[in-house]
One Martini backbone bead per residue (centre of mass of N, CA, C, O) as a GRO file, in nm:
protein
   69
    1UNK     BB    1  -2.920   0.275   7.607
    2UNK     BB    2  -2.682   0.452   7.573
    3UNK     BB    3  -2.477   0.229   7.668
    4UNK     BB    4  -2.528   0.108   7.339
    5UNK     BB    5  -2.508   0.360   7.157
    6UNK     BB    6  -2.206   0.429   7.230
    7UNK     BB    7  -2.068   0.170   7.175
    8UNK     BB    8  -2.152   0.201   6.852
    9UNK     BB    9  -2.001   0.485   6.818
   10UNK     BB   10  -1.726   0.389   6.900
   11UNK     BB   11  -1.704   0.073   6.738
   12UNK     BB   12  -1.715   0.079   6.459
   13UNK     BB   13  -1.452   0.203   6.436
   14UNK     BB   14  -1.091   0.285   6.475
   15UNK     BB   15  -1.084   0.588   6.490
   16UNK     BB   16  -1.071   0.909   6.328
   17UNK     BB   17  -1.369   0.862   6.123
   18UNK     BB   18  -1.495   0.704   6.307
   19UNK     BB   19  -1.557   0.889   6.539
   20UNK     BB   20  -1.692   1.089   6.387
   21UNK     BB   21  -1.918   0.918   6.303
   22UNK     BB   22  -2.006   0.828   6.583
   23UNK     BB   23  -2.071   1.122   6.698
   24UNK     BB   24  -2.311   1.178   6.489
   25UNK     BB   25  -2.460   0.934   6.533
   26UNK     BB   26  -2.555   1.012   6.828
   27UNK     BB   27  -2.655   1.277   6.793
   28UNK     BB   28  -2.910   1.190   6.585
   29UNK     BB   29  -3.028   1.022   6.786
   30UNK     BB   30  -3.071   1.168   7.019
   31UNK     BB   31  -3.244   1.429   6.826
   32UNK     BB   32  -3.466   1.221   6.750
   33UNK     BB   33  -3.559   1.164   7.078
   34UNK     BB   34  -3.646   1.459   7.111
   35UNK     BB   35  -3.847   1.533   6.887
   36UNK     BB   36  -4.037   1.291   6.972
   37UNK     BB   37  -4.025   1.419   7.292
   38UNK     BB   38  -4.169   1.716   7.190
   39UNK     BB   39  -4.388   1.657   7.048
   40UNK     BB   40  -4.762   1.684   6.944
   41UNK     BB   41  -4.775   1.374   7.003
   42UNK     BB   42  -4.879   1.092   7.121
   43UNK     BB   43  -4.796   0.854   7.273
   44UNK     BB   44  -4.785   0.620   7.145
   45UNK     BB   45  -4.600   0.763   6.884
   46UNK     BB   46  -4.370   0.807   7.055
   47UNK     BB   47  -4.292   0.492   7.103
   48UNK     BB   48  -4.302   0.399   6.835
   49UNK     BB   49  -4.076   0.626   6.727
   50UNK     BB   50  -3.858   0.508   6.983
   51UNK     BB   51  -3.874   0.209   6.856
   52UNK     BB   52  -3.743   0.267   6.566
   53UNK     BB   53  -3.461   0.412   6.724
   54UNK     BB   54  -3.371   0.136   6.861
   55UNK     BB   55  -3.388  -0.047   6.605
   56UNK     BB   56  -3.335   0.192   6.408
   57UNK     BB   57  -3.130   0.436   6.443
   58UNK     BB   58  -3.078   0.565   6.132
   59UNK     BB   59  -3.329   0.509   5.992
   60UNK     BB   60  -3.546   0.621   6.241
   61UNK     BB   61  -3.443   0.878   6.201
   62UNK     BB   62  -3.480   0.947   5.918
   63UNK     BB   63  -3.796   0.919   5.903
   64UNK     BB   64  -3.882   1.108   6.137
   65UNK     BB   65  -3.742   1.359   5.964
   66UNK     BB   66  -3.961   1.309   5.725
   67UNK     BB   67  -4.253   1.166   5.810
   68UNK     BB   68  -4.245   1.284   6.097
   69UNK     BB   69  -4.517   1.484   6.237
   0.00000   0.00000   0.00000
């Protein structure tokens, strides 16, 4: 999983603005899969809003952090 993560974060752009924005992106989708396994929601919930994070990487990540937990 990381390793399409980051794959996706690093090839989006070649260099510059791109290698940052694609860092920036890997930091916040791994945070947000952080604050899912971390909270104090039912096991369920945390695959589910895993599983929005790991098909939906931008959109489950700001999902999770606007209306999850």
């Amino acid at each position: 999983m990381f390793t399409i993560l980051l794959d996706n974060a690093f090839g989006v752009i070649g260099g510059g603005l791109g290698s940052i924005l694609g860092i920036l992106y890997a930091v916040l989708v791994i945070y947000g899969l952080y604050r899912v396994w971390t909270s104090p929601s039912s096991m369920g919930t945390k695959v589910l809003w895993s599983i929005a994070i790991f098909f939906l990487p931008l959109l489950g990540t700001i999902l999770y952090l606007l209306i999850g937990d």
